[in-house]
Residue, then its C-alpha position, 0 to 999 in steps of 0.5 A: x405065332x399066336x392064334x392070328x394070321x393074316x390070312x386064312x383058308x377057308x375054301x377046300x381048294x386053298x386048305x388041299x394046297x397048303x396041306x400038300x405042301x406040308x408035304x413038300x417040307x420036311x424037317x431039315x430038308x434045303x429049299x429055295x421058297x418063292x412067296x406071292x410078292x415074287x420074294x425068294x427065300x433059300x434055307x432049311x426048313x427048321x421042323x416040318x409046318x403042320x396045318x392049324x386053326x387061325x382066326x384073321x382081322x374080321x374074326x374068320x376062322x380058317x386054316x393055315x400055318x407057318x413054315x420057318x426057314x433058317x441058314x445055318x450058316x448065317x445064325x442067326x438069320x431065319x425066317x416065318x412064311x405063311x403057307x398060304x403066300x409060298x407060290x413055289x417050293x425047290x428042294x435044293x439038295 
């Protein structure tokens, strides 16, 4: 992904959240993942996302990182979300 992102967390409160959902995504774990634009995403979670340092367009340092979804049914279909737009995580099984 690169040291860009599109957005960045710089408040405590946004970096606890994300944190805690790394917590919510284990590596192969299934899961339904809804984002901010009201998008849902099924799919397993291809190794755990861990919280990293990002710069965004204006030169912000903050802290987000990248969850990536797959289906092993459907190769070779998958997907990068940021944590910062997953609103809610479903473990699906």
């Amino acid at each position: 992904m690169g040291r860009f992102a599109k957005t960045v967390c710089t408040r405590q409160d946004a970096i606890d959240r994300i944190e805690r959902l790394v917590t919510e995504l284990p590596g192969e774990a299934k899961v339904r993942v809804a984002v901010a634009t009201g998008q849902v995403f099924n799919g397993t979670v291809v190794e755990r996302p861990a919280v990293q340092l990002f710069e965004d367009a204006d030169g912000v340092e903050g802290f987000n990182g990248v969850l990536r979804l797959d289906d092993p049914t459907a190769p070779p279909w998958s997907v990068d979300l940021w944590l910062s737009d997953i609103r809610t995580v479903e473990r699906l099984g």
